[in-house]
N, C-alpha and C positions, 0 to 999 in steps of 0.2 A: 527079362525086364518087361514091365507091364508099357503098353499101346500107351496107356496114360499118362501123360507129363505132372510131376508130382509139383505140387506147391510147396513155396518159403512157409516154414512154420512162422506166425506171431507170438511170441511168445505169451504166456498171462504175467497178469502185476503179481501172482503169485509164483509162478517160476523164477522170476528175476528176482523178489524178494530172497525166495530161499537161496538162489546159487548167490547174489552176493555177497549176505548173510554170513553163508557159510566159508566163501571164501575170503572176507575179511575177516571171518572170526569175530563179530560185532555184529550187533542187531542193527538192521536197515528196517524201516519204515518207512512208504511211500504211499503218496496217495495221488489219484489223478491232476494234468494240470495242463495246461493251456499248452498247445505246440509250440516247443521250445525254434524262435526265430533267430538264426546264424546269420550274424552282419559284421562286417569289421567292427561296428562299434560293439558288438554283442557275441563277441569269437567262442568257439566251441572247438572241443578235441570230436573229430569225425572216423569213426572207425568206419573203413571199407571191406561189405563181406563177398564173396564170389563164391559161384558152385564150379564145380570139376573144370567148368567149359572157361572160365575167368571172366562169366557175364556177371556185373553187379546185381546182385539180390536184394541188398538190404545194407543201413547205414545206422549206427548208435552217434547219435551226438550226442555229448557231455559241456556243460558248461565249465566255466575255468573253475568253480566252487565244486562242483562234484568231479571234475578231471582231477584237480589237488588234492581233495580228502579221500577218494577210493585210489591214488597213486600212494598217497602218506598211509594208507592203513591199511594196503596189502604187504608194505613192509615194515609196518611196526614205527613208520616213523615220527618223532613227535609235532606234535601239529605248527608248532613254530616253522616246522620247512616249509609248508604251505604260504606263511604272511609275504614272501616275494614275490609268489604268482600272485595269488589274490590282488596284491597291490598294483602291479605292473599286467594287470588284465592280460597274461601271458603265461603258459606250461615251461617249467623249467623242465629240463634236460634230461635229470633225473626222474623228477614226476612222469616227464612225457614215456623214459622207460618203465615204469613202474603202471603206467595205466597202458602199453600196449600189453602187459602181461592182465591186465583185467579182464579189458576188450577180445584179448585173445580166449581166454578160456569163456569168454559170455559168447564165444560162436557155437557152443553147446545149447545154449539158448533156443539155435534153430531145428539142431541136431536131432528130430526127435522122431520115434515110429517110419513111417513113408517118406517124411518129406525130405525136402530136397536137400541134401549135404550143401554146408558153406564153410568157409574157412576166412581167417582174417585177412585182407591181402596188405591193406595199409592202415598206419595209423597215421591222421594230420594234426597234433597237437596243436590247440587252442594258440591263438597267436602267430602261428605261420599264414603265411598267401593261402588260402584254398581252394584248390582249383575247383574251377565255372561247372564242370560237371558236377562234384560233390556236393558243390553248396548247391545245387540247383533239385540234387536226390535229396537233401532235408529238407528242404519245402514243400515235398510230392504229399500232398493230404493223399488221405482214403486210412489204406492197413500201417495203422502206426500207435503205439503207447508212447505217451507226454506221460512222464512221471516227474514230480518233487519226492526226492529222496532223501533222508536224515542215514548220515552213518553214526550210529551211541559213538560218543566221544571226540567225534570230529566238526559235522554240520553237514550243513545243509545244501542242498544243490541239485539240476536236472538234469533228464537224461530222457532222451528220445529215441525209440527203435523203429526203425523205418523201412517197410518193402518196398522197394523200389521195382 
């Protein structure tokens, strides 16, 4: 093992386009966008990544519009399942499983060349308590992509990747 302590990959808007493209089977388009801000009144599904050692590396926040439509359109579902959360600013049950399976394979995201292995540790779906430390790792400016992302057929919504 090298002397050197390897770095959290960021990934590019081009790597996250293509994995989730391909793993919803629909065309994603995104374009740069203001750092998405996690507040009770502004709740977000927060994926928790860790390396080997289980120190936090890195955080994907999803807003309740993009946690619902990349939850509904990795299982094909039609987008009426979506108008409960949307309405009730809250990830149902279902969707919340259906986006840990997103979030989990987007820890391929980091996965790349040198750096540093990470794995999914938690998901906190939109609408739960979030614990003080995580919302506090979506607020860490510096190594991070704010994207607006359009899933074809579903809509619209953000998603923030975050080194922590």
């Amino acid at each position: 093992m090298s002397s050197m302590a390897a770095e959290t990959h960021l990934p590019t808007n081009k790597e996250i386009r293509d994995l989730l493209s391909g793993l919803l089977g629909r065309e994603v388009t995104l374009q740069p966008a203001a750092p998405l801000v996690v507040s009770p009144k502004k709740p977000a599904s927060v994926g928790v990544y860790v390396d080997d050692s289980l120190v936090v590396r890195a955080v994907i926040a999803c807003d309740v519009a993009f946690s619902a439509y990349a939850a509904a359109a990795i299982a094909l579902m039609p987008l009426p399942a979506t108008e409960s959360s949307l309405a009730q600013n809250h990830l149902q049950e279902t969707l919340a499983e259906n986006l840990y399976e997103v979030l989990n394979v987007a820890a391929s995201l980091f996965n790349v060349g040198n750096a540093m292995h990470l794995r999914l540790l938690d998901l906190h779906p939109a609408g739960a308590k979030l614990p003080g430390d995580v919302l506090m790792r979506t607020l860490t400016l510096g190594r991070r992509e704010d994207l607006t992302l359009d899933i074809a057929g579903y809509g619209t919504g953000r998603m923030s990747v975050i080194l922590t």
